[in-house]
DSSP file (Angstrom, degrees, kcal/mol; ACC not computed):
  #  RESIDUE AA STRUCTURE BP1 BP2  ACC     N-H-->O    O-->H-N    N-H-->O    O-->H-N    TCO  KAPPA ALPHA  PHI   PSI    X-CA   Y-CA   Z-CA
    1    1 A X     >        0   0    0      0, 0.0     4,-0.8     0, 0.0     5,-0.0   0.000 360.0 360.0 360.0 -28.2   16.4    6.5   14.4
    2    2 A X  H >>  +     0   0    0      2,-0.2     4,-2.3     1,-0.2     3,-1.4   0.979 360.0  49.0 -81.6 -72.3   15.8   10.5   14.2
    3    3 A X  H 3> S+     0   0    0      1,-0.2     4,-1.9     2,-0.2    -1,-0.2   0.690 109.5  53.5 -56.7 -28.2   19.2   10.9   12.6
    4    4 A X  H 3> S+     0   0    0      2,-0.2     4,-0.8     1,-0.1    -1,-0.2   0.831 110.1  52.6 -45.6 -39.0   18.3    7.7    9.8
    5    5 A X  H <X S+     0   0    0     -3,-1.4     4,-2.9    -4,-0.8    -2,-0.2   0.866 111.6  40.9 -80.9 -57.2   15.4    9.6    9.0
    6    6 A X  H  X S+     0   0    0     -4,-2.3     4,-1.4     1,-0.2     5,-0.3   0.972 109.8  57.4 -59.3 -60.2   17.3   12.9    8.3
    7    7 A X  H  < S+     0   0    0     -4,-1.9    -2,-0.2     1,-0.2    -1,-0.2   0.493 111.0  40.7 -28.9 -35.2   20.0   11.4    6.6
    8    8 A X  H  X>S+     0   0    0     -4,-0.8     4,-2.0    -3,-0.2     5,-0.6   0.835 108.4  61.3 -87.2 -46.2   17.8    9.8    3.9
    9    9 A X  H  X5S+     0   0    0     -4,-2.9     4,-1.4     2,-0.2     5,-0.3   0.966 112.3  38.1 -37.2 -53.7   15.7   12.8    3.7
   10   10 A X  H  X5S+     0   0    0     -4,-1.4     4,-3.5     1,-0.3     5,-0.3   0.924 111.0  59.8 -68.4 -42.2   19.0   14.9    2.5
   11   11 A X  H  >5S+     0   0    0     -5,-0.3     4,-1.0     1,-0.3    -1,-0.3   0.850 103.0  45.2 -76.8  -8.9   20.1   12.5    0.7
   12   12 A X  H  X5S+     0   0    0     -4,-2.0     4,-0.5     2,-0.2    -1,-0.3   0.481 117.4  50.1 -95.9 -18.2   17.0   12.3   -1.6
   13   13 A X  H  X<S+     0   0    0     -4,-1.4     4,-3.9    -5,-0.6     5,-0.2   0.934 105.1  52.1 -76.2 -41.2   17.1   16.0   -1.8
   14   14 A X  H  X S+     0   0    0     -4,-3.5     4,-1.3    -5,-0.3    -2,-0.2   0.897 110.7  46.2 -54.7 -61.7   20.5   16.0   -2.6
   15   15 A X  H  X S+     0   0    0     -4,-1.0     4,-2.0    -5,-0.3    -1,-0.2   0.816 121.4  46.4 -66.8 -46.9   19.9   13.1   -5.9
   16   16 A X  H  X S+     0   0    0     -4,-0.5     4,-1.4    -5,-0.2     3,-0.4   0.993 109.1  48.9 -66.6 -54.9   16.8   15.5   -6.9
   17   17 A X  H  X S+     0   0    0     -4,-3.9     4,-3.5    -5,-0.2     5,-0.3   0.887 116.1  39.8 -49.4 -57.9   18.4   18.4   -6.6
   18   18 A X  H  X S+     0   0    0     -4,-1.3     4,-1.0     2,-0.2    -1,-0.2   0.823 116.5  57.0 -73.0 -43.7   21.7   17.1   -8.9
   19   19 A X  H  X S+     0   0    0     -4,-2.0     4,-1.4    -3,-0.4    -1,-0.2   0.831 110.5  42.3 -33.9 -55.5   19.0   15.5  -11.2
   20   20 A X  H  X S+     0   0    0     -4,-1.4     4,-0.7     1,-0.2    -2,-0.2   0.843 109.0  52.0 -93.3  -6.1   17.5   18.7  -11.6
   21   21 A X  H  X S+     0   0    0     -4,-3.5     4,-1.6     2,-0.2     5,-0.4   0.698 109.7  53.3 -62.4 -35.0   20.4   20.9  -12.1
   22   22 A X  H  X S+     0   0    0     -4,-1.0     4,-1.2    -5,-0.3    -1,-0.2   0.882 110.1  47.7 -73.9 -30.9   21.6   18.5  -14.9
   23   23 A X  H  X S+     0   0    0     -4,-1.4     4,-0.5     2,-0.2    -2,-0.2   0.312 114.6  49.7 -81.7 -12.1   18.1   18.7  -16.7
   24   24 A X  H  < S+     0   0    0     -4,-0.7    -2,-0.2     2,-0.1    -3,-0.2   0.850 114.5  40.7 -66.0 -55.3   18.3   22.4  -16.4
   25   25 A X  H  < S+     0   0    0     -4,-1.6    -2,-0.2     2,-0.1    -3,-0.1   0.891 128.0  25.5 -52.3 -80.2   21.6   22.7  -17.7
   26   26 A X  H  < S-     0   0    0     -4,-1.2    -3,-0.2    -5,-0.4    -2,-0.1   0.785  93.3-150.1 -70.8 -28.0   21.6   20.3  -20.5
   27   27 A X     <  -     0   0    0     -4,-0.5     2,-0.2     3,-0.0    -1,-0.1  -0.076  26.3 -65.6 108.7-173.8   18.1   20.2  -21.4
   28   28 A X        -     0   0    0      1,-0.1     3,-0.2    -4,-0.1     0, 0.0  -0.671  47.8-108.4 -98.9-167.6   15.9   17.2  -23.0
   29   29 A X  S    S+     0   0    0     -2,-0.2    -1,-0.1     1,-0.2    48,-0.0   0.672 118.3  23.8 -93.6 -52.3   16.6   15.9  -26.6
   30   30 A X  S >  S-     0   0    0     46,-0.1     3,-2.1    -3,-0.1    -1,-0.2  -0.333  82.6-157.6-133.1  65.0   13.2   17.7  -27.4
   31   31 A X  G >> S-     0   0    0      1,-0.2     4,-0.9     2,-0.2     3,-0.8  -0.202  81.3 -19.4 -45.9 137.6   11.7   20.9  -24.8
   32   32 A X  G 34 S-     0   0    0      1,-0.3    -1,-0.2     2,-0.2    -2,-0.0   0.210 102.2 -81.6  27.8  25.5    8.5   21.1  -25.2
   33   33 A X  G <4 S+     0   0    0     -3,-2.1    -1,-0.3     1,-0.1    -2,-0.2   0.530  99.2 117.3  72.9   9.3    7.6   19.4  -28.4
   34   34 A X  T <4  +     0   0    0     -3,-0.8    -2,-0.2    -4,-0.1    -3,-0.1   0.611  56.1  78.8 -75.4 -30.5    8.6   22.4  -30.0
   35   35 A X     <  -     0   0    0     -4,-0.9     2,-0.4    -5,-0.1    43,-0.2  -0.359  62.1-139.2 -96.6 167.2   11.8   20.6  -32.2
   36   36 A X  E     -A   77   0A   0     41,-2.6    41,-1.0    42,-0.3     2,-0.7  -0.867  11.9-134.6-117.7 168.1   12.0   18.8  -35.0
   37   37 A X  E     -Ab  76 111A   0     73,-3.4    75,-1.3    -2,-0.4     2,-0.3  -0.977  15.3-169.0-128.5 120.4   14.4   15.7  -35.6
   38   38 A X  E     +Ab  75 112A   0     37,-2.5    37,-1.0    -2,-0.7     2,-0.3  -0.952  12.8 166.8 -99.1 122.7   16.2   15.5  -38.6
   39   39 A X  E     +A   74   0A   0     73,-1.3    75,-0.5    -2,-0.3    35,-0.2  -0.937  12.8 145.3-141.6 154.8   18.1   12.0  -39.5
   40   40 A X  E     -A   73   0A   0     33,-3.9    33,-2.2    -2,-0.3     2,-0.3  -0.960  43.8 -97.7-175.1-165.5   19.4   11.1  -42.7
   41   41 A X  E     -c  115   0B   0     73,-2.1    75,-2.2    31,-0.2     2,-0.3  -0.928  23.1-149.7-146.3 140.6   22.4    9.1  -44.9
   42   42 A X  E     +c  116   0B   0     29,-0.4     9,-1.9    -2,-0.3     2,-0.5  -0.936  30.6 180.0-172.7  78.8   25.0   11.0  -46.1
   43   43 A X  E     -cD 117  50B   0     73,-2.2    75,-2.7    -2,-0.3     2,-0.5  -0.875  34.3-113.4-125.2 156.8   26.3    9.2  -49.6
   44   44 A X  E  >  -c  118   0B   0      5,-1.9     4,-0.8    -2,-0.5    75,-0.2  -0.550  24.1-156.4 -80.3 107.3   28.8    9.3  -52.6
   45   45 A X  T  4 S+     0   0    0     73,-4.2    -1,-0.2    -2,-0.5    74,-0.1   0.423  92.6  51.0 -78.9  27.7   26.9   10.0  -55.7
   46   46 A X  T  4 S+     0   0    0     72,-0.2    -1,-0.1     3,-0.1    73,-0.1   0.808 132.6  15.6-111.2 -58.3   29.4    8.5  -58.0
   47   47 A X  T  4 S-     0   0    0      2,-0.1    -2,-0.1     0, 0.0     3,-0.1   0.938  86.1-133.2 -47.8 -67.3   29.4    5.2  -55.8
   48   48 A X     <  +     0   0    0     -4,-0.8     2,-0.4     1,-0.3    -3,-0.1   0.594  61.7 134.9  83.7  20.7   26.5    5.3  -53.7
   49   49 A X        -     0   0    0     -5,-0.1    -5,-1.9    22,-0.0     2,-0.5  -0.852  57.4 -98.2 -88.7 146.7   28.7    4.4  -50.8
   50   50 A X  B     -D   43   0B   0     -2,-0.4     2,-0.6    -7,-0.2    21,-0.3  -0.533  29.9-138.0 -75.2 134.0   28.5    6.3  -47.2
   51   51 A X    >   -     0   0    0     -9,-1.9     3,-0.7    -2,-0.5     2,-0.5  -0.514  11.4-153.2 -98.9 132.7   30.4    8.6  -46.4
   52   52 A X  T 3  S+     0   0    0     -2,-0.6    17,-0.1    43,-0.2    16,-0.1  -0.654  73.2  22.9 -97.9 142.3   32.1    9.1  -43.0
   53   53 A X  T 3  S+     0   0    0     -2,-0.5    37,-0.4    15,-0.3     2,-0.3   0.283  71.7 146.0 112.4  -8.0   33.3   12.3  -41.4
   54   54 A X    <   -     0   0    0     -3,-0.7    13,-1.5    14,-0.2     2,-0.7  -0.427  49.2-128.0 -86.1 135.8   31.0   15.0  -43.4
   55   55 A X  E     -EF  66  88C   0     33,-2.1    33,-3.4    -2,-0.3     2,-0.5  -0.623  25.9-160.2 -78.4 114.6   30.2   17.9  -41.0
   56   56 A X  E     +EF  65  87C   0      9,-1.9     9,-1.1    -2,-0.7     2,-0.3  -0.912  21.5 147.1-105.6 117.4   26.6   18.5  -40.8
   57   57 A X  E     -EF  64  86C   0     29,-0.8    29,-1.5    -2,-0.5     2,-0.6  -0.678  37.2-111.3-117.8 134.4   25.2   21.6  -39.6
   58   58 A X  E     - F   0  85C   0      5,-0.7     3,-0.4     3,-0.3     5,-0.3  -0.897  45.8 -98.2-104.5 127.1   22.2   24.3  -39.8
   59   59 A X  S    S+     0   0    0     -2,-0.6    25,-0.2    25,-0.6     3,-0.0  -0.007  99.4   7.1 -24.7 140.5   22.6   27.3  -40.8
   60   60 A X  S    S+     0   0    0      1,-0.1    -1,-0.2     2,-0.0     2,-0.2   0.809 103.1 107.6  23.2  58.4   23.1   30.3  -38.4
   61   61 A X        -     0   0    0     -3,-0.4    -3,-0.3     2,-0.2    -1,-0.1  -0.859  66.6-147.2-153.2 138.5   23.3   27.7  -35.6
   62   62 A X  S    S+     0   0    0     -2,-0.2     2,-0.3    -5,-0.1    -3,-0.1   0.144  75.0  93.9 -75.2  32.3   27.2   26.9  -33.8
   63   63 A X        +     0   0    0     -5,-0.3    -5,-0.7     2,-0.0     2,-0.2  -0.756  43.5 142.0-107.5 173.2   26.1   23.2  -33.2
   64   64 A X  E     -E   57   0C   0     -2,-0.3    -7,-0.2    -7,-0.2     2,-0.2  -0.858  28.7-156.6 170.8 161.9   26.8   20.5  -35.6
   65   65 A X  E     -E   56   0C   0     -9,-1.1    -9,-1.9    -2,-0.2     2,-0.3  -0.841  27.1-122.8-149.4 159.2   27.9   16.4  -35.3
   66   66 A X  E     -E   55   0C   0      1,-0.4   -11,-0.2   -11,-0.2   -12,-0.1  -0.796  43.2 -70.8-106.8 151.2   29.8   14.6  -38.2
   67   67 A X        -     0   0    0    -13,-1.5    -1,-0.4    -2,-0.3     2,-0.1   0.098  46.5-124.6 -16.2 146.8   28.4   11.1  -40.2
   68   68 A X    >   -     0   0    0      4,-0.3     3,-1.8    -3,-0.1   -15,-0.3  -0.341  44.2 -79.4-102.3 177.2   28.6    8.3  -38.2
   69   69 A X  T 3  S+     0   0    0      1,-0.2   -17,-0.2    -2,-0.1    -2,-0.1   0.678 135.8  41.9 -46.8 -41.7   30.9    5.0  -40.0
   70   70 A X  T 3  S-     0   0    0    -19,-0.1    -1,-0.2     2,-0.1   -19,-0.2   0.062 127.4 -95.5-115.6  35.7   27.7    4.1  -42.3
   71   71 A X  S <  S+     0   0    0     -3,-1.8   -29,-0.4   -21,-0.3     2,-0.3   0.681  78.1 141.0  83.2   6.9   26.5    7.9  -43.2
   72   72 A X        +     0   0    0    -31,-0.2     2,-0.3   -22,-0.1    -4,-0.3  -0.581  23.0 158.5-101.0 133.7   24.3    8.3  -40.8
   73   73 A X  E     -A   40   0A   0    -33,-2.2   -33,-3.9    -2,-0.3     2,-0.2  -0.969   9.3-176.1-165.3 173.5   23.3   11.3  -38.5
   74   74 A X  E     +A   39   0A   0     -2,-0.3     2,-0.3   -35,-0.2   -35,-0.2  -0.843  12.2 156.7-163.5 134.9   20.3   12.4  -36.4
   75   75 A X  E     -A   38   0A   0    -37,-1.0   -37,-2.5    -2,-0.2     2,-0.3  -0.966  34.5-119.4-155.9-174.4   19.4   15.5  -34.3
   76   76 A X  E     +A   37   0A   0     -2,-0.3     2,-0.3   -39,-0.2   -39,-0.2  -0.809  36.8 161.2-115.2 156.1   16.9   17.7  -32.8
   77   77 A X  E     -A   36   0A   0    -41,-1.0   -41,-2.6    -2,-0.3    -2,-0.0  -0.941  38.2 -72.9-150.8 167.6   16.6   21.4  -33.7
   78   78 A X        -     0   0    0     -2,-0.3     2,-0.6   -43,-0.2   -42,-0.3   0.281  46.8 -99.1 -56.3-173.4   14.2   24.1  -33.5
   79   79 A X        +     0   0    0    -44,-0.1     2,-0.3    29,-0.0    -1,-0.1  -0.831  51.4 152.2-112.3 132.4   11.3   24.6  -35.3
   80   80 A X        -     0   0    0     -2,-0.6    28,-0.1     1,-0.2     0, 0.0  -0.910  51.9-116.5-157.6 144.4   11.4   27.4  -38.5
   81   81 A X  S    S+     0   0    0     -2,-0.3    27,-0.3    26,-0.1     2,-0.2   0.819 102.8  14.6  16.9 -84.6    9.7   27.8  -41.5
   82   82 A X        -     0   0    0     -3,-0.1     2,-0.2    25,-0.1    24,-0.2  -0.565  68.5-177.1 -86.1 171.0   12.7   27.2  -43.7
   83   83 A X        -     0   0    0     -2,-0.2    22,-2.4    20,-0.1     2,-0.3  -0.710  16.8-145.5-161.6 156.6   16.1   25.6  -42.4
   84   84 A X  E     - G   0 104C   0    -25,-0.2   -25,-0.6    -2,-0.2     2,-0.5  -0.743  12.2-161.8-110.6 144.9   19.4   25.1  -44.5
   85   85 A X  E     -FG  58 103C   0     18,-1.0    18,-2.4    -2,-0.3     2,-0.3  -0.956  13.0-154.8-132.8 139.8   21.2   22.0  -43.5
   86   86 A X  E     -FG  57 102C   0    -29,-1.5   -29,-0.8    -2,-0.5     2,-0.3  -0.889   8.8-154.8-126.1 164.4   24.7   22.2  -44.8
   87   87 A X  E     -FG  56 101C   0     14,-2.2    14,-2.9    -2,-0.3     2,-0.5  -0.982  15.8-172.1-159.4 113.8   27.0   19.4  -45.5
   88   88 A X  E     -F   55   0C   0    -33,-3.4   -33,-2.1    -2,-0.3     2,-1.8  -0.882  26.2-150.5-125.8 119.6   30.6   20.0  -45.3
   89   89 A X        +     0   0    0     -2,-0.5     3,-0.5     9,-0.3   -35,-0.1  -0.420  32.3 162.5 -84.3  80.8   33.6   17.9  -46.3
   90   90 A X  S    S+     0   0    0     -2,-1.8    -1,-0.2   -37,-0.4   -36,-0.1   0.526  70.5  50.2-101.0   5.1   35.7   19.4  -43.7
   91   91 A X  S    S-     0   0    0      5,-0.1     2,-0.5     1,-0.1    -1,-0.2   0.791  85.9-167.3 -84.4 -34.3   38.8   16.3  -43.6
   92   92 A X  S    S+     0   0    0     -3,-0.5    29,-0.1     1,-0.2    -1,-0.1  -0.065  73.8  19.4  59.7 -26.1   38.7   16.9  -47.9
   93   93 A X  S    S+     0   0    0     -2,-0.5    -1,-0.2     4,-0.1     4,-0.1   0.279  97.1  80.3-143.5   7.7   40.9   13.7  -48.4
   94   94 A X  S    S+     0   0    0      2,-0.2     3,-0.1     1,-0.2   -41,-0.0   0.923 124.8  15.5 -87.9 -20.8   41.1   10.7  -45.2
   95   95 A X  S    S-     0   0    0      1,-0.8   -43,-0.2   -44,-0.1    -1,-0.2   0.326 136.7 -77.6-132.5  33.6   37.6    9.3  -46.4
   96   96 A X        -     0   0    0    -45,-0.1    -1,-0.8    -7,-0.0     2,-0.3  -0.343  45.2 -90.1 115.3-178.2   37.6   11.2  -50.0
   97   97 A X        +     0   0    0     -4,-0.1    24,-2.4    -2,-0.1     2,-0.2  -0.948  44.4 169.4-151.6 125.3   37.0   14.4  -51.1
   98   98 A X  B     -H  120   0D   0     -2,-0.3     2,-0.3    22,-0.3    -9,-0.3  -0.602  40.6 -99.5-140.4 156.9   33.4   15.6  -52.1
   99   99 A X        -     0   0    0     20,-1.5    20,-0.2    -2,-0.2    -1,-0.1  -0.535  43.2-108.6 -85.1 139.9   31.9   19.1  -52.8
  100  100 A X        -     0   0    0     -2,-0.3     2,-0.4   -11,-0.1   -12,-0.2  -0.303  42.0-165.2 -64.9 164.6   29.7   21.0  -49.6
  101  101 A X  E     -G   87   0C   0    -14,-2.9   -14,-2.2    17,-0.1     2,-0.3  -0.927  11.4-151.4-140.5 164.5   26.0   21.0  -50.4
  102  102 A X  E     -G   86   0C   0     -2,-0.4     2,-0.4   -16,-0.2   -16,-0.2  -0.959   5.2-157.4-137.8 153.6   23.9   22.6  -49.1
  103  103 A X  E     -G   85   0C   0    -18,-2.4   -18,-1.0    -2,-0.3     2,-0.3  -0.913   5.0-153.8-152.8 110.1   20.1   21.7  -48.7
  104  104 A X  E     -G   84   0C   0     -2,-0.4     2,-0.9   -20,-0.2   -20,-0.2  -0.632   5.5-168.8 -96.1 148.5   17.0   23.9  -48.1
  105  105 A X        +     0   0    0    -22,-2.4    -1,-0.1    -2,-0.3    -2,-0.0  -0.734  16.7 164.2-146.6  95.3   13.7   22.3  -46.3
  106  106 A X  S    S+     0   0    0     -2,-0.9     2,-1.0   -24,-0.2    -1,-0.2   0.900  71.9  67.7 -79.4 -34.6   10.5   25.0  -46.6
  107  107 A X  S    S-     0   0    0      1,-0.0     2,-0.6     2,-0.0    -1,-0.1  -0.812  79.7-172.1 -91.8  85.6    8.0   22.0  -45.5
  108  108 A X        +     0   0    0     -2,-1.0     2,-0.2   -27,-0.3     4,-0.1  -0.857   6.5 178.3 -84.3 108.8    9.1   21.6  -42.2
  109  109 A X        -     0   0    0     -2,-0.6   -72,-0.2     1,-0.1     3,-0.0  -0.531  48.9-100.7 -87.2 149.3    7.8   18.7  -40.3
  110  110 A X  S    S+     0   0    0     -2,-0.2   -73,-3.4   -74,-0.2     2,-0.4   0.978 111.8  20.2 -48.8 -54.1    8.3   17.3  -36.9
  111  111 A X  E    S-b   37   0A   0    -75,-0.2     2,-0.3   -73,-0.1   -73,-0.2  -0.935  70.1-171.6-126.6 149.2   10.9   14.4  -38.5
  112  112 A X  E     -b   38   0A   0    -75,-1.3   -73,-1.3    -2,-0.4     2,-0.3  -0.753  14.3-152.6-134.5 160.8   12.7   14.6  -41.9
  113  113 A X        -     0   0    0     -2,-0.3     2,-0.4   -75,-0.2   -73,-0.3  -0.925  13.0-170.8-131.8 122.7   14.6   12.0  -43.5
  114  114 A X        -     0   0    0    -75,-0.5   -73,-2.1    -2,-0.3     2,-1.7  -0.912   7.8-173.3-116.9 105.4   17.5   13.5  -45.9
  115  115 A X  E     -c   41   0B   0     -2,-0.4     2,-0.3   -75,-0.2   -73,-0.2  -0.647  24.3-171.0 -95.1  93.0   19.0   10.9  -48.0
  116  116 A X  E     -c   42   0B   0    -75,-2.2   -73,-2.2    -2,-1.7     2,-0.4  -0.740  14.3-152.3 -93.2 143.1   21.6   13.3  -49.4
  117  117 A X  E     -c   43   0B   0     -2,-0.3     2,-0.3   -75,-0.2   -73,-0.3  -0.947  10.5-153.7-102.4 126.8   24.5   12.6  -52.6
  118  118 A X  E     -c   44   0B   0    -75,-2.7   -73,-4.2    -2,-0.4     2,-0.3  -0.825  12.9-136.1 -87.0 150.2   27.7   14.3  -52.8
  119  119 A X        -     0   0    0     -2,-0.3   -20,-1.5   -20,-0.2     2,-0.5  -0.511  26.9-125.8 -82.2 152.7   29.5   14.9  -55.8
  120  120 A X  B      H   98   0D   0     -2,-0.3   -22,-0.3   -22,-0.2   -24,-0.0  -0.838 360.0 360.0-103.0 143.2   33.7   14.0  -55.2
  121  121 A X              0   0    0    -24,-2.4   -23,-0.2    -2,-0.5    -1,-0.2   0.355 360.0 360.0 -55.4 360.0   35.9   17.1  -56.3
């Protein structure tokens, strides 16, 4: 009975422990209410179809995720005063080929919406 007792004990340390080491490591989506979440649609201004595959990014920061299938992308980032969102067509021809923009956003809010147009090369 002694030895059930121990055994569960470790083993619920063990699942906290690995729990918190992962939430340490990796972080939430949004520490300490501090970010803001930027989502937006990513389209062809000649069409006004979405475009998949354009690398979006912020300035002086290494992360960045490409358009999803229907233009779409979404993340969390710090909190600034300004931030430059770039938009990079970095395949230049499998789903067309469209000039970078770039986009500055002085009115920072907790969530932004950028419904952004590229021009095609």
């Amino acid at each position: 009975m002694k030895h059930t007792w121990v055994r569960k004990l470790i083993g619920g340390m063990s699942l906290t422990t690995a729990a918190f080491i992962f939430q340490a490591c990796y972080g939430t989506p949004q520490d300490f209410g501090a970010d803001i979440y930027i989502e937006g649609l990513v389209k062809s201004k000649k069409t006004g179809d979405p475009i998949k595959g354009i690398k979006v990014s912020v300035e002086d920061n290494p992360q960045y995720l490409y358009t999803n299938d229907s233009g779409e992308f979404s993340f969390y980032t710090e909190s600034a005063d300004i931030k430059v969102i770039k938009f990079e067509d970095v395949d230049s021809v499998k789903y067309g080929s469209f000039i970078n923009k770039d986009t500055t956003i002085t009115t920072v809010y907790r969530q932004i919406h950028l419904d952004i147009f590229l021009e095609e090369k």
